[in-house]
N, CA, C and O atoms as a GROMACS GRO file, in nm:
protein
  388
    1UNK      N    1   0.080   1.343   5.342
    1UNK     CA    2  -0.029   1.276   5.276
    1UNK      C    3  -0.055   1.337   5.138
    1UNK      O    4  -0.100   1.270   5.045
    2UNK      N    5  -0.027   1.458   5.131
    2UNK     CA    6  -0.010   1.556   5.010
    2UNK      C    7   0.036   1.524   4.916
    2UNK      O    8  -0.006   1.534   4.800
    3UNK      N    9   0.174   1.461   4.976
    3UNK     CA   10   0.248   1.422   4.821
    3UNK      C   11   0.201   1.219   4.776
    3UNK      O   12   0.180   1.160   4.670
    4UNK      N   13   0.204   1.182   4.909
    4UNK     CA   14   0.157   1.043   4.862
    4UNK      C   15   0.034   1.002   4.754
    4UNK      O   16   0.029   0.906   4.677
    5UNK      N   17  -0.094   1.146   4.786
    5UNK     CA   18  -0.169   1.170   4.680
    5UNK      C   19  -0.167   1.217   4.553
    5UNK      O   20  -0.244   1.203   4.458
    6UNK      N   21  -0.044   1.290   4.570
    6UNK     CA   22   0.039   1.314   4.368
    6UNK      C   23   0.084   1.179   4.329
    6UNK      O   24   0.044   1.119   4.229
    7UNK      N   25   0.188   1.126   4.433
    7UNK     CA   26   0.231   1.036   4.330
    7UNK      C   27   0.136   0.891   4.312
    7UNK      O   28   0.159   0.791   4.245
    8UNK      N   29   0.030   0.921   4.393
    8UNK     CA   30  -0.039   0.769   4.326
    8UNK      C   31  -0.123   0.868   4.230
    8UNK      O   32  -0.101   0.822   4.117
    9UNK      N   33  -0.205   0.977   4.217
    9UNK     CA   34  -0.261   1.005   4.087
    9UNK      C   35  -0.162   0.993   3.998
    9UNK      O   36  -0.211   0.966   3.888
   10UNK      N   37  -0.059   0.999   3.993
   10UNK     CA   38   0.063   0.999   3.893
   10UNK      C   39   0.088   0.878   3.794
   10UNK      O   40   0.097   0.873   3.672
   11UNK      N   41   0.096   0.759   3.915
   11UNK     CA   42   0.134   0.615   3.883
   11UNK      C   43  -0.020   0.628   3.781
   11UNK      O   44  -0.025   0.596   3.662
   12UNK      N   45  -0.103   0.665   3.838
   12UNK     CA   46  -0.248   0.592   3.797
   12UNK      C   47  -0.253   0.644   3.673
   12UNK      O   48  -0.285   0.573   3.578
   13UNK      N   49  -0.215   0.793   3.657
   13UNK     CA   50  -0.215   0.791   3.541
   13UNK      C   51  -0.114   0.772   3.382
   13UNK      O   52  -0.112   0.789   3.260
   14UNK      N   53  -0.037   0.720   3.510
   14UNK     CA   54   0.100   0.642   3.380
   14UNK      C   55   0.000   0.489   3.306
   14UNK      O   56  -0.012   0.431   3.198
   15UNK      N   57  -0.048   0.482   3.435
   15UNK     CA   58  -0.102   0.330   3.391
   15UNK      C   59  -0.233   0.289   3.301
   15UNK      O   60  -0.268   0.183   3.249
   16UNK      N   61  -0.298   0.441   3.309
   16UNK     CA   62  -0.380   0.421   3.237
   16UNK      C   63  -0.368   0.469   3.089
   16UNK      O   64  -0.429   0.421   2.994
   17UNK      N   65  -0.273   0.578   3.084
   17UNK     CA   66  -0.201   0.589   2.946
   17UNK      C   67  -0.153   0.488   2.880
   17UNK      O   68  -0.190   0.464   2.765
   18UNK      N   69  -0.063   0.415   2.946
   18UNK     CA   70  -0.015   0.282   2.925
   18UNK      C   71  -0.150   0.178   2.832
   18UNK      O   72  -0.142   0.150   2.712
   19UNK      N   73  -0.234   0.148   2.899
   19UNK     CA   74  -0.351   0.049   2.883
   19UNK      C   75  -0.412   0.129   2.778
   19UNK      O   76  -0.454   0.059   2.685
   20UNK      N   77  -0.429   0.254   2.764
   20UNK     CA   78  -0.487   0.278   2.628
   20UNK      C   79  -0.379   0.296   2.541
   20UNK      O   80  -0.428   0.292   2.428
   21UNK      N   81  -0.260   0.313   2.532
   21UNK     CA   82  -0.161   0.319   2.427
   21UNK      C   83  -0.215   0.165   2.383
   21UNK      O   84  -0.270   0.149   2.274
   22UNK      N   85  -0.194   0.049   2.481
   22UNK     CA   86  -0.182  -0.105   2.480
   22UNK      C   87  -0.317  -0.110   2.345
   22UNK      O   88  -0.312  -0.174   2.240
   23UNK      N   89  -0.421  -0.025   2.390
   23UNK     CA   90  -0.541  -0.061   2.319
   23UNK      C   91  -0.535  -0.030   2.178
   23UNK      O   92  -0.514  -0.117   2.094
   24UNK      N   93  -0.557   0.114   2.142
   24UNK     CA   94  -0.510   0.160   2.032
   24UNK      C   95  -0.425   0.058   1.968
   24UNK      O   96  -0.476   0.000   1.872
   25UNK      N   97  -0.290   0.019   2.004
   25UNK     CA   98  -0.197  -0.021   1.914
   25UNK      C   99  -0.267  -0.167   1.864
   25UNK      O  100  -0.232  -0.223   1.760
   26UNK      N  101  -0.374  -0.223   1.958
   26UNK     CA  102  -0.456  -0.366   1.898
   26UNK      C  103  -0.539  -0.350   1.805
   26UNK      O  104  -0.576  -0.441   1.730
   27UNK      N  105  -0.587  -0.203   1.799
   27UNK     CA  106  -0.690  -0.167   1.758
   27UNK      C  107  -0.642  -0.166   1.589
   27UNK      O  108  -0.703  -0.225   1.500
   28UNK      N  109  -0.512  -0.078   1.571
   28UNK     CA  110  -0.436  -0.071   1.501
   28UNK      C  111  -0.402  -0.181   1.424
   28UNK      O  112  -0.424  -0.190   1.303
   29UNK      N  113  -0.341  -0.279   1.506
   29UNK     CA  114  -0.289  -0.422   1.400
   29UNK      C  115  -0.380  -0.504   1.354
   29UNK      O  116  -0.346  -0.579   1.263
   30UNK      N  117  -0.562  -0.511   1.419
   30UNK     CA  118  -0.686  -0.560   1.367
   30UNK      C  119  -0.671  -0.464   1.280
   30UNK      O  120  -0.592  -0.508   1.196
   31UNK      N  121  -0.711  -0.324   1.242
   31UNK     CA  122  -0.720  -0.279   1.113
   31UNK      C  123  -0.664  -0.281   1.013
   31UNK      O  124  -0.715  -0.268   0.902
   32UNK      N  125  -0.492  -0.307   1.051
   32UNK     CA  126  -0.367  -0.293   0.948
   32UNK      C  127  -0.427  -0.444   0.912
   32UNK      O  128  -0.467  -0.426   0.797
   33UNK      N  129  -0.449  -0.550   0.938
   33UNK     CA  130  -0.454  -0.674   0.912
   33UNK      C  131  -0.549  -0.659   0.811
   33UNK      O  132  -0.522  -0.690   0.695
   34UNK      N  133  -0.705  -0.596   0.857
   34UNK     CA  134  -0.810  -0.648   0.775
   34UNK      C  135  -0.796  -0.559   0.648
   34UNK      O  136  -0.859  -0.586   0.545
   35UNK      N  137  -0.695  -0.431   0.659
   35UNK     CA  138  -0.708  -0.338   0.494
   35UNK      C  139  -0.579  -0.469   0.452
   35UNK      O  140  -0.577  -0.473   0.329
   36UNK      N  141  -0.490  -0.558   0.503
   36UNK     CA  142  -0.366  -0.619   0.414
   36UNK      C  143  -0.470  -0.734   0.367
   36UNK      O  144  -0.488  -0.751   0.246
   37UNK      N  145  -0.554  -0.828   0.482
   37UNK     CA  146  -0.666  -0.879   0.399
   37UNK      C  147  -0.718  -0.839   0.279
   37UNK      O  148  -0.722  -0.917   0.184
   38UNK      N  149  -0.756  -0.735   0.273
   38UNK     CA  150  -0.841  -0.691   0.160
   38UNK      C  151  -0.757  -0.671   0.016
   38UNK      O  152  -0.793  -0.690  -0.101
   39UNK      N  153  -0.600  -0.615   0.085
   39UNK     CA  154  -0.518  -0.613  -0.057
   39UNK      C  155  -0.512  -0.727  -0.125
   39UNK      O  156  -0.535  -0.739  -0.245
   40UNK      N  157  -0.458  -0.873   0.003
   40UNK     CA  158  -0.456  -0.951  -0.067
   40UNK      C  159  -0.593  -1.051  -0.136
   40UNK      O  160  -0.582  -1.161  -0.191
   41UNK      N  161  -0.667  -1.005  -0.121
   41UNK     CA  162  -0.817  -1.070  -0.166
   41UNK      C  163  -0.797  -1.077  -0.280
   41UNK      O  164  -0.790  -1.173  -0.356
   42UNK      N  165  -0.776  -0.842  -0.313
   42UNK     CA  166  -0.790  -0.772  -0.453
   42UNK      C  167  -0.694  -0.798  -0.535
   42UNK      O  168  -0.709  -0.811  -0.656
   43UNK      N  169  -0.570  -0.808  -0.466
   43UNK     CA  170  -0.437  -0.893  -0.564
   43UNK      C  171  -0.474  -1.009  -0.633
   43UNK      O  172  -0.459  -1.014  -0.755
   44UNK      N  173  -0.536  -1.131  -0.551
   44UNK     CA  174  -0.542  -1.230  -0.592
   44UNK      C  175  -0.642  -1.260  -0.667
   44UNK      O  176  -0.640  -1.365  -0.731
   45UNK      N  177  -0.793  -1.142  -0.676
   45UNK     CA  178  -0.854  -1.200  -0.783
   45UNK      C  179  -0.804  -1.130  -0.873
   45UNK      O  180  -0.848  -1.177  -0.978
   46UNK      N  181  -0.721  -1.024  -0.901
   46UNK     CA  182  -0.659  -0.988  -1.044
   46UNK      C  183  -0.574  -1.141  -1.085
   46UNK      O  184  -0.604  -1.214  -1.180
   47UNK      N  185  -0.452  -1.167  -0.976
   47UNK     CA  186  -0.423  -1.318  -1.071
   47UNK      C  187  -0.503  -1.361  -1.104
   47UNK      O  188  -0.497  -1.374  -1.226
   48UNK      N  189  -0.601  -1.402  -1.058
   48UNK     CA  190  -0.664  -1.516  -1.123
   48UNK      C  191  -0.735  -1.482  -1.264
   48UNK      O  192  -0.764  -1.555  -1.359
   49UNK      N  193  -0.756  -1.328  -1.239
   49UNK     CA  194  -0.799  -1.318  -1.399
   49UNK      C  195  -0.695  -1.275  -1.478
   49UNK      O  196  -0.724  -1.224  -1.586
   50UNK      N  197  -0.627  -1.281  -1.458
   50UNK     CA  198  -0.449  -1.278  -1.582
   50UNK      C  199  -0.494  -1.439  -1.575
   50UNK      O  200  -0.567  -1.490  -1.660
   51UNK      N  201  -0.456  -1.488  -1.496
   51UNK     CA  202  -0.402  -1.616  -1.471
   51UNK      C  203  -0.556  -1.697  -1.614
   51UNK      O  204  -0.532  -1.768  -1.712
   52UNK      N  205  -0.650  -1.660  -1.582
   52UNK     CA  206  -0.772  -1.738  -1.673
   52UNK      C  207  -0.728  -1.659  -1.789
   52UNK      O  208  -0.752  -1.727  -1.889
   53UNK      N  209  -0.669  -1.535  -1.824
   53UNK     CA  210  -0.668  -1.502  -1.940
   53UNK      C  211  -0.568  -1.506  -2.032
   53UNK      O  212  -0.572  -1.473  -2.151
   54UNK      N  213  -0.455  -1.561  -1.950
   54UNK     CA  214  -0.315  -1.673  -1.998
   54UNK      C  215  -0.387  -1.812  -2.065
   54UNK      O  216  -0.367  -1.854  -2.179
   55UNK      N  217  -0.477  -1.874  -1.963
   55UNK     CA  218  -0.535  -1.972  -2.047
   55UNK      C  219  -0.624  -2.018  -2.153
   55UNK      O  220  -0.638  -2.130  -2.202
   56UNK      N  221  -0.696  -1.878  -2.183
   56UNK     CA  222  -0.720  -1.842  -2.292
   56UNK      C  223  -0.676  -1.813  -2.394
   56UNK      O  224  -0.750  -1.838  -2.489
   57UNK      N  225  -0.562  -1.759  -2.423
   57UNK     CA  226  -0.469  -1.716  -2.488
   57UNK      C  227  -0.404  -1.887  -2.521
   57UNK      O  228  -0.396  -1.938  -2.633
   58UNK      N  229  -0.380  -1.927  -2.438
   58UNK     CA  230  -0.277  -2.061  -2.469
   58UNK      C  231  -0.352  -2.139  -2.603
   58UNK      O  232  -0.317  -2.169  -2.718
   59UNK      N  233  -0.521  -2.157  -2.487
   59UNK     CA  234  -0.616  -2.220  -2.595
   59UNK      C  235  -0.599  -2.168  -2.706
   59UNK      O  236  -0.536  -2.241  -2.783
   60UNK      N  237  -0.640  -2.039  -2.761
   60UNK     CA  238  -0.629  -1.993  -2.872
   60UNK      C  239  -0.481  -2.030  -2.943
   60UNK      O  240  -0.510  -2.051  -3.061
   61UNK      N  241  -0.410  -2.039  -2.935
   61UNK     CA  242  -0.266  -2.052  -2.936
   61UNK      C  243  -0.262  -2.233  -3.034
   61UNK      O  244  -0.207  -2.274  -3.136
   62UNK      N  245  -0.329  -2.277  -2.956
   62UNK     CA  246  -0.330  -2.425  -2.997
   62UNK      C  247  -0.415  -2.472  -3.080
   62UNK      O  248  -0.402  -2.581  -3.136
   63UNK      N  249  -0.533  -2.376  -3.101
   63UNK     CA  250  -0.598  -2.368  -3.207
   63UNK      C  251  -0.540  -2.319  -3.355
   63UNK      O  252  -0.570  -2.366  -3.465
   64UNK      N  253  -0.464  -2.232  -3.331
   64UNK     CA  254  -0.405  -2.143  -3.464
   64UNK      C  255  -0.324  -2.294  -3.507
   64UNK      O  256  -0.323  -2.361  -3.611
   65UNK      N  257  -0.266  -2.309  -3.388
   65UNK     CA  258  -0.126  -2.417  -3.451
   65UNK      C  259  -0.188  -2.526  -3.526
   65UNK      O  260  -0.140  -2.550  -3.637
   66UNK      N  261  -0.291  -2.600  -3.483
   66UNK     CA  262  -0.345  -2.677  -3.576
   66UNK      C  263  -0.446  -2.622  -3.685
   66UNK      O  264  -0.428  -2.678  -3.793
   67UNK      N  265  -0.552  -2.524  -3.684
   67UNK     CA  266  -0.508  -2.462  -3.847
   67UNK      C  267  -0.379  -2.421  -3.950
   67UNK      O  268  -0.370  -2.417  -4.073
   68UNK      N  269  -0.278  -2.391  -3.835
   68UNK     CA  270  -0.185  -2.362  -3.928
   68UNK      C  271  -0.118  -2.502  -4.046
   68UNK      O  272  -0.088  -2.504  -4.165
   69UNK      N  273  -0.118  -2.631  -3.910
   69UNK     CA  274  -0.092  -2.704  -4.010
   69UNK      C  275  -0.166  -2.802  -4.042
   69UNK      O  276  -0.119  -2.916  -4.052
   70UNK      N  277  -0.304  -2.776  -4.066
   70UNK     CA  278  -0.383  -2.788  -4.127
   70UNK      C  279  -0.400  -2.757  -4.292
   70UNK      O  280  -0.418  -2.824  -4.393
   71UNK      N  281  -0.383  -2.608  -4.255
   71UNK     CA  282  -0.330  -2.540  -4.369
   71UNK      C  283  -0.227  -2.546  -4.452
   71UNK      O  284  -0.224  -2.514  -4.571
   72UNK      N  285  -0.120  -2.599  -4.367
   72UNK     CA  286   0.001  -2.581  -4.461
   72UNK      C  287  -0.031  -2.774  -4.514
   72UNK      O  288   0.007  -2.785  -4.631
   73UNK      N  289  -0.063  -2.853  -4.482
   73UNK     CA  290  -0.088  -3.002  -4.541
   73UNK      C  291  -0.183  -2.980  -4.668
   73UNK      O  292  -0.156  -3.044  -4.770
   74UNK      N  293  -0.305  -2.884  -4.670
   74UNK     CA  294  -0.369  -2.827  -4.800
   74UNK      C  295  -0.288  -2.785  -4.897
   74UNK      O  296  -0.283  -2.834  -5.010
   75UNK      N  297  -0.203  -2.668  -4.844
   75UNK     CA  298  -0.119  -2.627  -4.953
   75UNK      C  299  -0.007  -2.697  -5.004
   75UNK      O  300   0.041  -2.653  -5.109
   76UNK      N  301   0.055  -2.816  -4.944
   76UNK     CA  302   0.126  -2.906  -4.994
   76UNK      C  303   0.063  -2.990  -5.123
   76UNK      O  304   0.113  -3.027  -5.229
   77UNK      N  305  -0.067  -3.004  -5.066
   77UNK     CA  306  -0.144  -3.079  -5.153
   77UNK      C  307  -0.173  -3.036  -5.299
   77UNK      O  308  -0.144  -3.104  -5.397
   78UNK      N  309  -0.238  -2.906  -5.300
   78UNK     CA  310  -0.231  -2.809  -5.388
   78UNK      C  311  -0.078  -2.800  -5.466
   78UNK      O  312  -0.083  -2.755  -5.580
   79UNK      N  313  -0.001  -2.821  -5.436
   79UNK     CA  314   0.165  -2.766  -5.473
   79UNK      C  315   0.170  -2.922  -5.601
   79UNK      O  316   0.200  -2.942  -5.718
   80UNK      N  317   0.127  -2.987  -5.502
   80UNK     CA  318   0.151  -3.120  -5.557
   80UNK      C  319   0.059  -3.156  -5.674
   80UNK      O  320   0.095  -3.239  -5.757
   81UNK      N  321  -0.075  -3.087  -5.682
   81UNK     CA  322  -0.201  -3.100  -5.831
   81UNK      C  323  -0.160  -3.007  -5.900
   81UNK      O  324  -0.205  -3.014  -6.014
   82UNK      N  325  -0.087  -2.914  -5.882
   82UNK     CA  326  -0.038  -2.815  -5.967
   82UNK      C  327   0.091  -2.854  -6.049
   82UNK      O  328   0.096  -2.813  -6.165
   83UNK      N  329   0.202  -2.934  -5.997
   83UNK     CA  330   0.268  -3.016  -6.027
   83UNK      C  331   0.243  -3.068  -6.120
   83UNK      O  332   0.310  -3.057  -6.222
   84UNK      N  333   0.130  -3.146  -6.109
   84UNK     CA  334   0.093  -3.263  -6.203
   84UNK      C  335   0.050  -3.205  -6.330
   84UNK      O  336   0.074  -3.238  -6.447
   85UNK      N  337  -0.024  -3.103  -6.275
   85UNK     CA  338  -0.127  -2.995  -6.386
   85UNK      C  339  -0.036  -2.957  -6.521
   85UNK      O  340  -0.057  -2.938  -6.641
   86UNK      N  341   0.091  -2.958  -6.421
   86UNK     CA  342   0.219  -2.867  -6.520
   86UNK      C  343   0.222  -2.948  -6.626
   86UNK      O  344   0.218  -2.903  -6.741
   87UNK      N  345   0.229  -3.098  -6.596
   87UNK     CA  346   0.323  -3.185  -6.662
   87UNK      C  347   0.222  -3.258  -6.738
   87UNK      O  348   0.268  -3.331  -6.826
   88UNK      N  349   0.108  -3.256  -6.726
   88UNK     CA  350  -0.017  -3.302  -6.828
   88UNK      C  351  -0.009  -3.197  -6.900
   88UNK      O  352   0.042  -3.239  -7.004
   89UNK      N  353  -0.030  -3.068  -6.914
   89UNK     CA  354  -0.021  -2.936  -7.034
   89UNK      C  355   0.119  -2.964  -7.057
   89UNK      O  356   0.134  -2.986  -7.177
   90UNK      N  357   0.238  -2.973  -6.988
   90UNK     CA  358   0.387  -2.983  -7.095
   90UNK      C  359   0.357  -3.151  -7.199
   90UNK      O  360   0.402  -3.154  -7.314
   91UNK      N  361   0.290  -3.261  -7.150
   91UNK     CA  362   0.258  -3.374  -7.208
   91UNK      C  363   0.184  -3.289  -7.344
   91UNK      O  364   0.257  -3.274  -7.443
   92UNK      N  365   0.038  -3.232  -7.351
   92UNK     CA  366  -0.027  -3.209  -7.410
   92UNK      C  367   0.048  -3.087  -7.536
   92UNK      O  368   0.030  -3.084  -7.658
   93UNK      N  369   0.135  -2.997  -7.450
   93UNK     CA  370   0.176  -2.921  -7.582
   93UNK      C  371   0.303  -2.980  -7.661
   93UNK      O  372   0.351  -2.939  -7.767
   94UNK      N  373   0.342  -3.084  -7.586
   94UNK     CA  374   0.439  -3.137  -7.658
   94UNK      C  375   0.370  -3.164  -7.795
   94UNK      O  376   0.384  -3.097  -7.897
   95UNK      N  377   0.280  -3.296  -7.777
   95UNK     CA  378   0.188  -3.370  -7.872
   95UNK      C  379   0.157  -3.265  -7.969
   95UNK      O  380   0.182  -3.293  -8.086
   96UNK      N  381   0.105  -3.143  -7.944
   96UNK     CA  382   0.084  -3.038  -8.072
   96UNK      C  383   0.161  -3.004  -8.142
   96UNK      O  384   0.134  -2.953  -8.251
   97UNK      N  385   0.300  -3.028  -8.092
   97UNK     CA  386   0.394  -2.963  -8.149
   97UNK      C  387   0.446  -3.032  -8.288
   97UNK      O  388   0.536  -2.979  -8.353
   0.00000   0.00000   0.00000
């Protein structure tokens, strides 16, 4: 009866090692889950603020381009009264001459 009472404390306590290993390791993949949750939360609101500050940038981007040729249609314009400017003073110093 001696030994039948080792080996069932024995089993019993394989089994209950067992059931708390079982626990722990749940305990474990709820936590591993909710810190990978949290990475990906913190990952994803950094994209999104690259991601809004790409589209800022673009905006700005599309702004320059139409001052730029904005600008450069002025200075055509300019190129072109200066032109003229030339050739009314070459008209005019001719006549003095």
């Amino acid at each position: 009866m001696t030994i039948e009472l080792g080996i069932l404390v024995s089993v019993l306590g394989v089994i209950i090692a067992y059931q708390t290993y079982q626990l722990n390791r749940q305990k474990d993949v709820k936590s591993d889950t909710r810190e990978g949750a949290k990475q990906d939360a913190k990952l994803q609101t950094r994209l999104d603020y690259i991601s809004k500050g790409v589209d800022d940038i673009r905006i700005d981007l599309k702004a320059n381009e139409k001052q730029m040729i904005a600008l450069g249609e002025r200075v055509t314009r300019v190129e072109e009264s200066s032109k003229q400017a030339h050739k009314r003073i070459d008209k005019l110093e001719k006549g003095d001459e």
